[in-house]
Every structure is written in C-alpha cells, then in structure tokens.
N, C-alpha and C positions, 0 to 999 in steps of 0.2 A: 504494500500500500504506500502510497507517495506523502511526502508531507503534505500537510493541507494548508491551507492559509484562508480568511474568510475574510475579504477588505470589505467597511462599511463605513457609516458614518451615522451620527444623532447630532439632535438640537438644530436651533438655528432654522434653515427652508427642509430639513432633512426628517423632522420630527423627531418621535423618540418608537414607532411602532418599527421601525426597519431594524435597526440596533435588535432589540427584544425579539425579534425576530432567528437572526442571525446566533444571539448569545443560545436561543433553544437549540439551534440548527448545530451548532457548535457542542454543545453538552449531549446531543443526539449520539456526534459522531463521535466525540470523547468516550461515552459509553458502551463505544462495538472497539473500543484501543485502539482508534485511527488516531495518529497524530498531527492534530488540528491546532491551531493559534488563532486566535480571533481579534483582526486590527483593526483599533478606530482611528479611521482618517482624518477625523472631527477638525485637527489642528492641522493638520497638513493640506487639506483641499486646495489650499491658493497656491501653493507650493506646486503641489503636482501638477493642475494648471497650469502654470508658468513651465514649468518643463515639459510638459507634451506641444504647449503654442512653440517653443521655440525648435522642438525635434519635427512639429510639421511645417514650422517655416524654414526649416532645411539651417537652422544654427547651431552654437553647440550649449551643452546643456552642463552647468555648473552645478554639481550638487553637493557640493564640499559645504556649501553652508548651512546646510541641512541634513545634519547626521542619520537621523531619523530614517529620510528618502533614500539617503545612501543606501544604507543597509537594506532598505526594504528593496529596494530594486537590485542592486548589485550585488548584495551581502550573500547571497544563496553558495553554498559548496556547489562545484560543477558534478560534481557525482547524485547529489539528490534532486530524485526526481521531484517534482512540485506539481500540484495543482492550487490553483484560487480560483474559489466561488466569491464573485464582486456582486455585492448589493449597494448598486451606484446607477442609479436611472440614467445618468446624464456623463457617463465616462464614454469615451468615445475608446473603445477596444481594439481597434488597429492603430491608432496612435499608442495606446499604451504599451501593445506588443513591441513598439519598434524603439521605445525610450527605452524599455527595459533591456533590447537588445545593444542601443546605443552606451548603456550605463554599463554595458558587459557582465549583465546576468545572464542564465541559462533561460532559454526561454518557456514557460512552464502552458500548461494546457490551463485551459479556461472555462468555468462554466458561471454564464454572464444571467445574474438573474434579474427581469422586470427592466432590460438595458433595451432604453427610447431615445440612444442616440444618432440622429441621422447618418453616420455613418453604416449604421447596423444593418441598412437597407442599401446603400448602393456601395459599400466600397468590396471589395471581395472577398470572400468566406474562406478565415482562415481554418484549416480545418480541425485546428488545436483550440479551436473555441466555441461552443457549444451555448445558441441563445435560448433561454428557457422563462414562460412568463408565468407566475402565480398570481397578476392584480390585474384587474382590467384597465383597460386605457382604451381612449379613442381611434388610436392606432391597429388597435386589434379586434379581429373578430370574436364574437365569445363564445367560439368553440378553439379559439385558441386559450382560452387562461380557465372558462368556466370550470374545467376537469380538475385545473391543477390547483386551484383557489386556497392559497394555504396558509391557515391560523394554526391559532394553538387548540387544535380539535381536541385534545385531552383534557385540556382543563376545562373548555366549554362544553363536552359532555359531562362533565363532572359537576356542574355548576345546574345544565340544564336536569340530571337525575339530583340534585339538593333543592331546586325548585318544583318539582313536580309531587313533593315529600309537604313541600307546603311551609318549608324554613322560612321565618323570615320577623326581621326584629322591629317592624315599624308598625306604628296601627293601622288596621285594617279600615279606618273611616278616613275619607280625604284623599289626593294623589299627589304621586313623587315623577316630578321631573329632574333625571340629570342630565347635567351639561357637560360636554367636555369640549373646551375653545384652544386648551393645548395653549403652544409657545403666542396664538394670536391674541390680539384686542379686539374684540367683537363689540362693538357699541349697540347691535343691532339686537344682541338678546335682550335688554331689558325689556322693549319694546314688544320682542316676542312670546316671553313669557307675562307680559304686564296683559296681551289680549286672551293669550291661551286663560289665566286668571279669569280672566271674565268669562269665558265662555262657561268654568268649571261651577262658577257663586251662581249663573244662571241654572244651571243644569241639576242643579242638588239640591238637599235642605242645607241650611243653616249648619245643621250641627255634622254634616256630609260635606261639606266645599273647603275643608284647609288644602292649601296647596305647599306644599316644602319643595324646596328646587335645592339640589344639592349641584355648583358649580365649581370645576375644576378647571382654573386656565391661570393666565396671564396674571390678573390682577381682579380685583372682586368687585364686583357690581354696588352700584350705589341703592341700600334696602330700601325702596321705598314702593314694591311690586305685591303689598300685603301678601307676602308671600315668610314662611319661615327658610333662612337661606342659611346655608353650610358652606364656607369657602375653604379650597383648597388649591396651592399651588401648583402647578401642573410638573412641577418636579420633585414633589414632596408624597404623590402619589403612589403606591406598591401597587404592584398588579391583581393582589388579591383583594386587594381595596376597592381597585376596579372593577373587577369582577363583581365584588358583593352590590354593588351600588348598581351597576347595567340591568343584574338580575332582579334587581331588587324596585325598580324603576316601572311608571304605566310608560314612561316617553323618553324615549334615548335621542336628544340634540347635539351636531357636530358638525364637521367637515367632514371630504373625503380624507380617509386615512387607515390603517390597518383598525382602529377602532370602532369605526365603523362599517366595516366590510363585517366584523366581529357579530355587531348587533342583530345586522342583516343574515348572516349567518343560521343565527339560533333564532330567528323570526321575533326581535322584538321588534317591539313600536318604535320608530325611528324618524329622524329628517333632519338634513342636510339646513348649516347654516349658514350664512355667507360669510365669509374671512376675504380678510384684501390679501388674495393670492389668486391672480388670475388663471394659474396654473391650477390650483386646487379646486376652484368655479369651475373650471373643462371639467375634472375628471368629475366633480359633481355633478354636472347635468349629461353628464356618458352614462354614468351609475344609475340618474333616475330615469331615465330614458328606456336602460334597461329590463329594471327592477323595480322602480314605482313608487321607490322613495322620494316624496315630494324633499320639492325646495322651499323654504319657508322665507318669508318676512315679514315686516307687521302688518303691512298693508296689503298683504295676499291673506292672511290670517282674517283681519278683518273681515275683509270682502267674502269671504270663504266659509263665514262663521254660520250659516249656517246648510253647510254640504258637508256630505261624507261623501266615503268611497271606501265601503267594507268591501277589502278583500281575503277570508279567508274570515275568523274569529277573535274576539278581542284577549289578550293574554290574560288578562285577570277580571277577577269575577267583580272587583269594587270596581268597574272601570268607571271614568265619569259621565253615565249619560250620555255614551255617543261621542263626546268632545276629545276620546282618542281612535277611534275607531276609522278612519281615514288614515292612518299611519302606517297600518296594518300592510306588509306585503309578502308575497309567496315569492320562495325562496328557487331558485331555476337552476341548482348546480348538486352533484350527488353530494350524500351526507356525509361522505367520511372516505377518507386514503388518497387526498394529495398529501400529505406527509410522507408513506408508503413511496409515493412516484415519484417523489422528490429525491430521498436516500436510495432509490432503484437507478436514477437519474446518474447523479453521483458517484455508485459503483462501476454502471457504464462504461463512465470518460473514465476512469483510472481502469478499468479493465480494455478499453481500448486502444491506451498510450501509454501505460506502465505494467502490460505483463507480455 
C-alpha cells in the first residue's frame, strides 16, 4: 500500500464541513493500517497559488521561503510510492502535477475529489489522476455525484434510530428552529425567523406558539424576534452538538454546504439561506432545483405565508399547524454505501499504480 497523503483545507470561503470530512476519511483508512497523513492547507493556499501561477506562466518557482511547500512537494523519498486524495474544489490538477515535478518530487497518482477546476474538462487526462464527485454542482449531472453523495452515514443513522426511540430533551409544546450561518453574517435571518414567528403565534394557542431558535454562526442576532434564542459560535461547535440540535429541530436553516446536504439526507425540514457568497447562491439554487428545498427570505416568506407544499409527511407530531410543512422534501439518492465506493475507489488507484 502507498503512503497516503489527504490535502484539504477549512475556515475562511472553504468552510469547516470539507476538513471533517476528510479527518473521517483519514481515521477510515488509518483503521484498515494504511498509512495516511492528513494536510491542512489552510495556511498555505496563497502560497501554492503563487507557485503553480508562476510554473504555468513558464517561471521558476522559489520555495525556499516556504518550508512547509518544500517539503510537501519535494520532500517525498524517490523510492515511496504516494498517492493524494485532494479535497480542493478549485486546485487546478495538471498545474499541480507539473510544480511538483518542477520542485523535483516523485510524481505520485491522484485521486481528485469534488475538483470544479476548468482545467478538469479541457486540459488532458493524466492518467495518474482519477476525478471522482460526492457533492452536487451545477456542472454535473446527478447521476454523476447522486450515487456517491457522501456524509457521515454512521453517525446519521445512529442519530436517525435515537430519534425514532423518541429521545429528546426539549418540551414537546412550541417549535425549534436551528440555524446554522457558519463563518457568514447573515442579516437576513432575523427577518426570517421574525415572519416564520408569526406564522407559528397564528397557527397555535397561546400556550402552543413558543418559538426557540437555536443559532450557530458568525456573530449573534440582535433578541428582539420574541423568540427564546441560544447562540453559539460556529467554531465552538462539536459535531455531536450538531447532530443533537439538527435532530432535535421542526426546521433546519443554512446555506449550501456539507451540512446541509446532511439535513437533506435524513429528510428533515430544511431551507436554504442567502449568505453573500455568490458561489454558495449557484450551488443553492442547483440543490433546490433538484431536490425542493426552497430558498427563503422575508419577503418570499411573507408573500408565501399562507401556501404549503406537503411533500411527503411532517417529521414530528407537534408540528406547527402547517407552518412547516412546505419544507418537507423527498430525498432522490440511495440510502446508504457511498462511503463503501468511496474506500473501493481508493483501493483501485493504488491497486492500479502500486502493485
């Protein structure tokens, strides 16, 4: 088996769902004794940048000032064989083969995951490098990624048989909205939780309409949404925090991102919020397009307040009235073993350039 290497990155426009991704993918292959390392590029991205613009503008490439790159590119023994899984949307992969050739490392095989770099499509297929998608994008069809759609299906089945038991530590009168707005600043929830409110004080009695919004992002919302609100930093978060609050939740609000692919997943109620990422905005109205998670904002909420659009049944029995019942959507991808075809994947390209 080859050494492994896994380059990623978090924070910042990269999120934190890719990383968490990658550290499972990584503890996967750590537990069959492959030997795997798991690098974040986090600090390096401008750097490697700068060195691939300069190996495609035909310069030469300085990287004595960056110890780090050194090593990562040229540091390899010529005797071990390598492979690296990059979870890098936006690396362009034939420039990278030819810096690492230029830095005078061994050139190691490649398998390139969720990589939307226009090179990927017209420059020529090296065949030490292997494109494979698990997340939908505009760019693909979704019978290319739907199969391979890959969360953390163990713990979301674990979570879906703790919900179906009826766990659950909040009162049964009222509803919980969470938020997750992540590294952004969303101005636009208050306003969207402020109508969802209202529809919920319409819809109930008196002693039925508390709403609690538990949100996780940026910076905390200013209380004035009669609502009881729970703030947490969006890097102060544990994933099993997350989990309890998703599951625990009539209405899961976000962006596109592994965390919402997540919600979608396990069929909770769901919808897409706007974030100033125009990048994020595509792959959200790819996603609803697809799959029927509305897009929200106030003034769609508004207008909107008094339509549904039940697709399928409402997750919980206290639901409010109707008032989440248009969130609802059915899920269009098999239930279980992209993870399977993923590490099947993997054995592959090391059984097809290193045995």
């Amino acid at each position: 088996m080859p050494n492994i290497q896994i380059w990623t990155a978090q924070g910042g426009r990269f999120g934190s769902g890719h990383y968490q991704r990658m550290q499972r993918l990584a503890g996967i292959l750590q537990g069959r004794s492959w030997p795997v390392s798991l690098i974040d590029l986090s600090d390096s991205m401008q750097g490697l940048s700068t060195a691939m613009n300069a190996v495609q503008q035909g310069q030469g490439v300085l990287l004595e000032t960056d110890s780090f790159l050194r090593v990562l590119l040229a540091g390899r023994p010529e005797q071990q064989d390598e492979l690296l899984i990059i979870d890098l949307r936006d690396l362009a992969i034939p420039v990278l083969l030819k810096l690492i050739q230029v830095a005078g490392g061994r050139e190691p095989a490649i398998l390139s995951l969720d990589n939307q770099h226009p090179l990927r499509y017209s420059a020529k297929t090296d065949e030490r490098v292997l494109y494979y998608d698990t997340l939908p994008h505009p760019d693909l069809k979704p019978d290319q990624w739907v199969s391979n759609l890959w969360v953390n299906e163990e713990a979301l089945q674990a979570r879906l048989t703790q919900k179906k038991t009826g766990n659950s530590d909040r009162l049964e009168s009222g509803s919980k909205i969470f938020c997750y707005s992540g590294p952004f600043v969303v101005g636009a929830i208050a306003g969207i939780v402020s109508s969802l409110a209202k529809e919920i004080r319409s819809s109930r009695d008196a002693d039925h309409n508390r709403l609690e919004l538990v949100h996780c992002g940026r910076e905390a919302l200013q209380n004035h949404l009669t609502a009881a609100i729970s703030y947490i930093h969006f890097d102060s978060m544990e994933q099993s925090e997350f989990y309890h609050h998703l599951f625990d939740c009539d209405l899961f609000l976000s962006y596109f991102g592994i965390s919402m692919l997540e919600a979608w997943y396990v069929g909770q109620p769901c919808a897409f919020i706007p974030v100033p990422s125009p990048e994020h905005e595509l792959l959200a109205r790819y996603l609803s397009d697809y799959s029927g998670i509305p897009i929200l904002d106030a003034q769609v909420l508004a207008a909107d307040r008094n339509k549904t659009r039940p697709v399928g049944q409402p997750a919980r029995s206290d639901i409010s009235g109707g008032v989440f019942d248009r969130f609802q959507t059915v899920t269009k991808f098999p239930a279980y073993g992209a993870e399977k075809k993923l590490i099947q994947q993997i054995e592959d390209l090391a059984d097809v350039f290193f045995h």
